[in-house]
C-alpha positions as CSV (number, residue, x, y, z in Angstrom):
1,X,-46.8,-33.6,14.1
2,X,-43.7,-33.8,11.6
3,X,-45.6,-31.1,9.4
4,X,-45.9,-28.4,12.4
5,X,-42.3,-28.5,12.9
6,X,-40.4,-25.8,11.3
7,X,-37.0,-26.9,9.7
8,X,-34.1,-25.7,12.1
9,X,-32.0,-22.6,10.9
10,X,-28.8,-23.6,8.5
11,X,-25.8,-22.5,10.4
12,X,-24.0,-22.3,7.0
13,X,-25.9,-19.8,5.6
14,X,-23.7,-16.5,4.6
15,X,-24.2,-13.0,5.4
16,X,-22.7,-10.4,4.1
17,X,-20.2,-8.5,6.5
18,X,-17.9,-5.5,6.4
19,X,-14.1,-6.5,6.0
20,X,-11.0,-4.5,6.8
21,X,-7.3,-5.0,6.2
22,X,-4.8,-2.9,7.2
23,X,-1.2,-2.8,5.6
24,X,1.6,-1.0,7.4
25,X,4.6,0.3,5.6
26,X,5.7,2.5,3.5
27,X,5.1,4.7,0.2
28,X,7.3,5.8,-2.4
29,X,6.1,7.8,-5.3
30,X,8.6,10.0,-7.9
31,X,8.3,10.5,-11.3
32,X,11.3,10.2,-14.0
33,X,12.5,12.3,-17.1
34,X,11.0,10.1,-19.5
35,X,7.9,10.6,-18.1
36,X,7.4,6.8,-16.4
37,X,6.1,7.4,-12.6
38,X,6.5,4.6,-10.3
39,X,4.6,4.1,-6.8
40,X,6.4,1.4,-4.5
41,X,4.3,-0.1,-1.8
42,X,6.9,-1.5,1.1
43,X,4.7,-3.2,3.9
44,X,6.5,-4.7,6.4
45,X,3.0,-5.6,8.5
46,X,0.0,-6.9,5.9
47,X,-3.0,-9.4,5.9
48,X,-0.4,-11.0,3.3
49,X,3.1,-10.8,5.3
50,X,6.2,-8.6,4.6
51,X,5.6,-7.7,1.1
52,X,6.3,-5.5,-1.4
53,X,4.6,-4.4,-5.0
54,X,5.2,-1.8,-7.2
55,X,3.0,0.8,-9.4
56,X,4.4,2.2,-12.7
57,X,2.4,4.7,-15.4
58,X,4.1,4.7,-18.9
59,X,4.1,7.7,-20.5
60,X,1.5,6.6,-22.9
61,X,-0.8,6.0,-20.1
62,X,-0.2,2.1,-19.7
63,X,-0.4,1.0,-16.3
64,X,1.6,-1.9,-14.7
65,X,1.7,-3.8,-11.5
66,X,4.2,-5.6,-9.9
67,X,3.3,-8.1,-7.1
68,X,5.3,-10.6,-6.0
69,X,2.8,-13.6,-6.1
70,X,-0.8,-14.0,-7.4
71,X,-3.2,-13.7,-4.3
72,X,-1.2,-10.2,-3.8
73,X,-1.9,-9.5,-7.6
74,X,-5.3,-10.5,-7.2
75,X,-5.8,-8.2,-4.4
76,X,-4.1,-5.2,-5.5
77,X,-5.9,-5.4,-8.9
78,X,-9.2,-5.9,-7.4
79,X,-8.3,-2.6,-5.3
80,X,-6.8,-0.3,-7.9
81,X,-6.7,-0.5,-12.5
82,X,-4.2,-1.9,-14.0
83,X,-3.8,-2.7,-18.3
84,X,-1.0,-5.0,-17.5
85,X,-0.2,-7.3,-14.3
86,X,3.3,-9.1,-13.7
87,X,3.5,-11.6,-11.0
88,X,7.6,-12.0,-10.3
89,X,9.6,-11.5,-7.1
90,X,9.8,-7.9,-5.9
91,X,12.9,-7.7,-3.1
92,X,13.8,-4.2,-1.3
93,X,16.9,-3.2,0.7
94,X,17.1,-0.6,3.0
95,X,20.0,1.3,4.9
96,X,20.9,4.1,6.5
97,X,18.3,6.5,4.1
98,X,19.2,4.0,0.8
99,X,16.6,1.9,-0.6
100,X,17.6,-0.7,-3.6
101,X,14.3,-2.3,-5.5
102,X,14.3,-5.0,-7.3
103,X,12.6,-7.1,-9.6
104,X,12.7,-9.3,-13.3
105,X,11.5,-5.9,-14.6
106,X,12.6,-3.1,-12.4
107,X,15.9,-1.8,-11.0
108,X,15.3,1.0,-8.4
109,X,17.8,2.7,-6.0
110,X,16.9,5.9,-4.9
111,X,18.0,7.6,-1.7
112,X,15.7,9.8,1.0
113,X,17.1,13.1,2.7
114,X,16.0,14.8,6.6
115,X,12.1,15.3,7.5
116,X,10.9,18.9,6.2
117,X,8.4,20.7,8.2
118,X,6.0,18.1,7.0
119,X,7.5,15.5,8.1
120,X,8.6,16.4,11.1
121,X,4.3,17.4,12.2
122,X,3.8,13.8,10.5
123,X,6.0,11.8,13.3
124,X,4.7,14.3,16.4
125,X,1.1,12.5,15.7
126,X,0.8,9.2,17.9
127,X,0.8,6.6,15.9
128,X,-2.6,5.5,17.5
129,X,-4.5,8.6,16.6
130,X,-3.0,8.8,13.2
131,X,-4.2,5.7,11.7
132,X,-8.2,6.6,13.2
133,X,-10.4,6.4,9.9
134,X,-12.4,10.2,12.0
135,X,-8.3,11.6,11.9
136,X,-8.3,10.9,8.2
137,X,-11.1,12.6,7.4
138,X,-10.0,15.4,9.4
139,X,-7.0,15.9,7.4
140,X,-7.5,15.3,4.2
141,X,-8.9,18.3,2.9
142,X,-5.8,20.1,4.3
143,X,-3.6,17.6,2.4
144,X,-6.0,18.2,-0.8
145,X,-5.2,21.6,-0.4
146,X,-1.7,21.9,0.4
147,X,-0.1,19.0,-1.3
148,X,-2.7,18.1,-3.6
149,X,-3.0,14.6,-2.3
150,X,-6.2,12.9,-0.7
151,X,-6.3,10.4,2.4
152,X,-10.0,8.8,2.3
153,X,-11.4,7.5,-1.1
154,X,-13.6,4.8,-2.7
155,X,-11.5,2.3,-4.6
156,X,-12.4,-0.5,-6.9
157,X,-14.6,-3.6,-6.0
158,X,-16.7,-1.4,-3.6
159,X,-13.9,-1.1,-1.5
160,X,-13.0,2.3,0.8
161,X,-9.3,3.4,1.9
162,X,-7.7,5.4,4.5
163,X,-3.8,6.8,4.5
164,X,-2.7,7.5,8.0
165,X,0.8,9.2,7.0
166,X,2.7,9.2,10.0
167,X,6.0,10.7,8.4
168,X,7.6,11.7,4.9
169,X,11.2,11.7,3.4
170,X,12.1,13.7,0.4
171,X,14.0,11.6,-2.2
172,X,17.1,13.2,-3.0
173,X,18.6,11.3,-6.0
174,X,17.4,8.2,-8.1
175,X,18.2,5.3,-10.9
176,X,15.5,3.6,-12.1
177,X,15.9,1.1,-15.5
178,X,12.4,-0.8,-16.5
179,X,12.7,-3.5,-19.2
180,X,16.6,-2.4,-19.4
181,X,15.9,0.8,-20.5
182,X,16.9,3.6,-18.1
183,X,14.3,6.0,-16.6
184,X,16.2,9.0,-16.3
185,X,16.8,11.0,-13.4
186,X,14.0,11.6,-10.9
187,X,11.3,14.2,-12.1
188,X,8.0,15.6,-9.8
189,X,5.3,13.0,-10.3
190,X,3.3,14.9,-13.0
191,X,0.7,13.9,-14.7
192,X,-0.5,12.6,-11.7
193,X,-0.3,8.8,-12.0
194,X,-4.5,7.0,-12.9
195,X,-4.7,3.7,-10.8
196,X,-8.3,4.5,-9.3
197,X,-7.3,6.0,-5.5
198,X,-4.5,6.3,-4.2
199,X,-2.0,9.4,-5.0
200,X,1.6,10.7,-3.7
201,X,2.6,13.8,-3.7
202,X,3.9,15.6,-6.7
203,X,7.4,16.0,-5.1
204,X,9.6,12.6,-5.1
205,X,9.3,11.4,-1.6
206,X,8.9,8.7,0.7
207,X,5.7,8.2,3.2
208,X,5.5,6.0,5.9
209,X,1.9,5.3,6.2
210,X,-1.2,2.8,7.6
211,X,-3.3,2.4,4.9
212,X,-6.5,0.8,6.0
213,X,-8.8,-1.1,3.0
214,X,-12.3,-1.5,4.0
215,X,-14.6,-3.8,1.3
216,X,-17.5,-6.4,1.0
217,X,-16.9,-9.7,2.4
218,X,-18.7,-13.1,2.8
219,X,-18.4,-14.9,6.4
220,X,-21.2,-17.9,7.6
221,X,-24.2,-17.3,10.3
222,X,-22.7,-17.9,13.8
223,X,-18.7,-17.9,12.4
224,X,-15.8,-17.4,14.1
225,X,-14.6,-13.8,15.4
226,X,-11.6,-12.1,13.1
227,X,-8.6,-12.9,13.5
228,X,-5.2,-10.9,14.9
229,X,-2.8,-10.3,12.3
230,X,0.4,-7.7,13.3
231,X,-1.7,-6.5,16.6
232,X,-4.6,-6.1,13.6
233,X,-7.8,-7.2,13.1
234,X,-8.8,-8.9,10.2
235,X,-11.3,-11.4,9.0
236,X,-9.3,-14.0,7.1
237,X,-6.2,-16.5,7.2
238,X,-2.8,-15.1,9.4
239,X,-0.1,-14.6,6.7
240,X,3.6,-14.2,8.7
241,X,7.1,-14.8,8.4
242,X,7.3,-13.9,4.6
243,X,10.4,-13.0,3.4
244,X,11.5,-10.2,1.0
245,X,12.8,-11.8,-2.4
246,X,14.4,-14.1,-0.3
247,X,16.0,-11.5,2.4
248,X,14.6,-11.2,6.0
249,X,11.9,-7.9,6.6
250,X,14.6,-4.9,7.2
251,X,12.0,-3.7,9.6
252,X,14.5,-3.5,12.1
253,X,16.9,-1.3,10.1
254,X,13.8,1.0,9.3
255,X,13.4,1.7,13.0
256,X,17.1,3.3,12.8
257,X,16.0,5.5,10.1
258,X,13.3,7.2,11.5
């Protein structure tokens, strides 16, 4: 009979899932004499393409993000706190150890010296072991301890992170004008900056890193497996062939650098 039959399982029911994306670049954190600290985020590998954002405290505490469109905004903010969001073109140059930022807001240039002890252990990792979630959790009480920095955290939206540094630059020298007023000359990055997790080191420098975001997602019963992005895996849309305010990714003229 029609009444003993049970109703047949809705394949479009959701279930709740794990999600990962993984952003590879680089890091660059250095305070300024006025007090303003800025964090750049340079990924030339992301579930969002080449991109590029940048992190600046005020003196006064307020907190600003630069992103260079809105579904990079929305992610970043739903990762870290922000009091004030701009969505405008962030574009970065890089050669031969010089890096020129740029945005409506910001005008960076700053220039990176030789690997220090640091950074020379850094690059001897394999790139394969660095980036293992069990590697970061190794090291980061050593980096707590020794440059005051940590490598595992819990973010915002019950999201988790990983750093997998794989090498680090000391900045020699730096410009930096925000809302055409100049910054000063570069300063250790003291207070320490307040965007949830997520630190640099208090000495100017530049980190090339993994960093792996691990948060709730939402994916239908009997759905599709996740998707490559950069040699990656990730559940969601492949985002490639961005380009850098309107410049090509200088991932190639990073290579040189290293």
């Amino acid at each position: 009979m029609d009444s003993d039959r049970r109703p047949p399982e809705e394949s479009g029911t959701p279930r709740r899932t794990r999600t990962r994306w993984v952003f590879d670049g680089f890091i660059a954190g250095l305070g300024t004499a006025s007090g303003t600290r800025l964090v750049l985020g340079h990924w030339t590998d992301s579930p969002f393409g080449p991109v590029s954002d940048v992190m600046l405290e005020r003196p006064d505490g307020h907190r600003v993000l630069l992103a260079p469109d809105r579904r990079t905004a929305d992610f970043i903010a739903g990762t870290y706190s922000f009091d004030e969001v701009r969505v405008e073109p962030v574009a970065v140059r890089v050669a031969a150890g010089c890096w020129a930022v740029s945005s409506r807001s910001l005008s960076l240039r700053f220039v990176t010296g030789r690997r220090g002890p640091l950074g020379l252990l850094l690059s001897a990792v394999p790139r394969f072991l660095a980036v293992r979630p069990w590697w970061i959790a190794v090291v980061d009480r050593p980096a707590r301890v020794l440059r005051g920095v940590r490598t595992r955290g819990s973010a915002g939206g019950g999201r988790r992170e990983w750093y997998g540094a794989r090498d680090l630059r000391p900045v020699l020298r730096a410009t930096a004008r925000f809302d055409g007023v100049d910054l000063g000359p570069p300063a250790p990055v003291a207070p320490a900056v307040r965007f949830g997790f997520g630190s640099t080191p208090r000495g100017p420098c530049v980190v090339r890193v993994t960093t792996t975001v691990e948060g709730p997602g939402t994916t239908r019963a009997g759905g599709g497996a996740a998707r490559r992005f950069g040699g990656r895996w990730s559940r969601g849309r492949r985002f490639g062939g961005r380009r850098f305010g309107g410049r090509q990714s200088p991932s190639r003229r990073l290579k040189k650098d290293r």
